[in-house]
C-alpha positions in Angstrom: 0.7 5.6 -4.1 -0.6 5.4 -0.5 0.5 1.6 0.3 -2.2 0.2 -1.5 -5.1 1.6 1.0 -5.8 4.9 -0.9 -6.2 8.5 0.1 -7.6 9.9 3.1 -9.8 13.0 2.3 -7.9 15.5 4.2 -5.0 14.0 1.9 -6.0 15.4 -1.7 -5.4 18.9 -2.9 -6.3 20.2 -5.8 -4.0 19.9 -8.5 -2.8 16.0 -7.3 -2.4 13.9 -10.5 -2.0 10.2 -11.6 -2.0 8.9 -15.0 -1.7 5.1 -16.5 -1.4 4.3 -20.3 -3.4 1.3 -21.7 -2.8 -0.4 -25.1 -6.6 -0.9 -27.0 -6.0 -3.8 -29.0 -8.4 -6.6 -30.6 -8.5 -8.7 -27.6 -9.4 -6.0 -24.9 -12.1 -5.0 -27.4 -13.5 -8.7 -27.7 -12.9 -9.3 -23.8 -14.8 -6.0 -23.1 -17.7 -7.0 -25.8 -18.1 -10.2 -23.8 -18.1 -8.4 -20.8 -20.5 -5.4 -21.5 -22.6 -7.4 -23.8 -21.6 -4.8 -26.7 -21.6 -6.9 -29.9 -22.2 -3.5 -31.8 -19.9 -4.6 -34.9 -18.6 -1.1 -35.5 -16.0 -2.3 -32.4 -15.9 -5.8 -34.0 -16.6 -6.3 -37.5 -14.0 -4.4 -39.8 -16.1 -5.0 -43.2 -19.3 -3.1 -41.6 -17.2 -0.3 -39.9 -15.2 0.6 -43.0 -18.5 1.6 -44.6 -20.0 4.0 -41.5 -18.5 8.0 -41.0 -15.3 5.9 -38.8 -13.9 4.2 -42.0 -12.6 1.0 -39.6 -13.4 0.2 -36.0 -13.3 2.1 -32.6 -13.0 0.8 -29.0 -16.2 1.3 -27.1 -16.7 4.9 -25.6 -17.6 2.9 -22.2 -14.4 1.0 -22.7 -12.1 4.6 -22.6 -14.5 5.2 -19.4 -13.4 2.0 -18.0 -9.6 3.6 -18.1 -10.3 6.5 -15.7 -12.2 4.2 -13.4 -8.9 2.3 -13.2 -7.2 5.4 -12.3 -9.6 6.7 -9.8 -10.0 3.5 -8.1 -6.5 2.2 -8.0 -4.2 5.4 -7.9 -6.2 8.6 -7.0 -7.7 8.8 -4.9 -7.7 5.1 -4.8 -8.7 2.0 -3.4 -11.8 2.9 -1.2 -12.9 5.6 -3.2 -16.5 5.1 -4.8 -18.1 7.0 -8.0 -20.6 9.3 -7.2 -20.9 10.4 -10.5 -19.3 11.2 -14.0 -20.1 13.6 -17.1 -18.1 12.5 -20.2 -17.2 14.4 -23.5 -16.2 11.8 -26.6 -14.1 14.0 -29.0 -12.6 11.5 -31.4 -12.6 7.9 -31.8 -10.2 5.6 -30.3 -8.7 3.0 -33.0 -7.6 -0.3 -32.5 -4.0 -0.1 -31.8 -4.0 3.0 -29.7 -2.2 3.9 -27.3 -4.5 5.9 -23.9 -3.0 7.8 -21.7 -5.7 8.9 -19.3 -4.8 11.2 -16.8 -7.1 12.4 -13.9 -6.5 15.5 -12.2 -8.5 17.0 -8.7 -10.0 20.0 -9.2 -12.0 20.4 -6.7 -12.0 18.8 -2.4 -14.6 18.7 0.0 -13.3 17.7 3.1 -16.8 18.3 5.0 -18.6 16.1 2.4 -16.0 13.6 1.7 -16.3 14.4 -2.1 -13.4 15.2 -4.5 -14.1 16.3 -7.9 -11.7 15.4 -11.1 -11.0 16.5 -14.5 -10.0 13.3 -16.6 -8.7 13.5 -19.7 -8.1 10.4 -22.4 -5.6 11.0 -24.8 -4.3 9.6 -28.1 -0.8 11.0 -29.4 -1.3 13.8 -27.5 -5.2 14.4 -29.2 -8.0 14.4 -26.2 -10.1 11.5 -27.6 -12.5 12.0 -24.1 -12.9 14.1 -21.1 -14.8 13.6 -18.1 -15.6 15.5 -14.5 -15.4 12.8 -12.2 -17.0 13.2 -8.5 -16.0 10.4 -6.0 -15.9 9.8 -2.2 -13.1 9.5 -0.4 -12.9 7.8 3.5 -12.3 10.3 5.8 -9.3 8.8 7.0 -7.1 5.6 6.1 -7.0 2.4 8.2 -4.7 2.9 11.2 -2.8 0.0 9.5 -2.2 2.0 6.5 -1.2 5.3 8.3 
């Protein structure tokens, strides 16, 4: 990590990488239902979701999104970086009890624009459960403090 300030543009290169794991377990689910307002009770009620196609519940797709925006805004590129955009791919459910890794990888740098595109991909025992293509911007440089 950068000292807590983030990556410069002229910083990245394509093929930079950071990855976190998180644990989905009943009380990020309820905490992120409160949060989002999502009382859908296939993520909360295990009677109703053993009867749909999932046979128990799943975490909220916008929950596994949540992950990446951890990554992107806390490791790479970091803290000043801001979404410009994301396109995400659901693959499989996440369970309750999973382990994510999410790992987000830069594909793509525009110094000139101050854009940096990612590949982000949410994993579960080594399955892709979600992938995304991330665009963010990225400061042209880092605070003198920071340098």
């Amino acid at each position: 990590m950068t000292g807590g300030e983030g990556y410069a543009i002229t910083e990245l290169e394509v093929g930079q990488s950071a990855e976190i794991t998180r644990l989905v377990d009943d009380e990020t689910v309820r905490r992120f239902a409160e949060v989002s307002g999502d009382f859908n009770p296939l993520h909360l009620d295990e009677a109703y979701a053993s009867r749909t196609p999932f046979r128990g519940r799943i975490a909220h797709g916008a929950l596994v999104a949540s992950f990446i925006s951890c990554v992107l805004g806390n490791h790479l590129p970091g803290p000043g970086a801001v979404f410009a955009g994301m396109t995400m791919r659901f693959e499989r459910p996440v369970r309750i009890g999973d382990t994510v890794l999410v790992r987000a990888t830069v594909t793509e740098v525009d110094v000139k624009g101050r854009k940096v595109k990612l590949l982000c991909v949410c994993e579960v025992n080594g399955q892709t459960c979600m992938e995304a293509d991330a665009e963010v911007v990225v400061r042209k440089r880092r605070p003198a403090s920071a340098a």
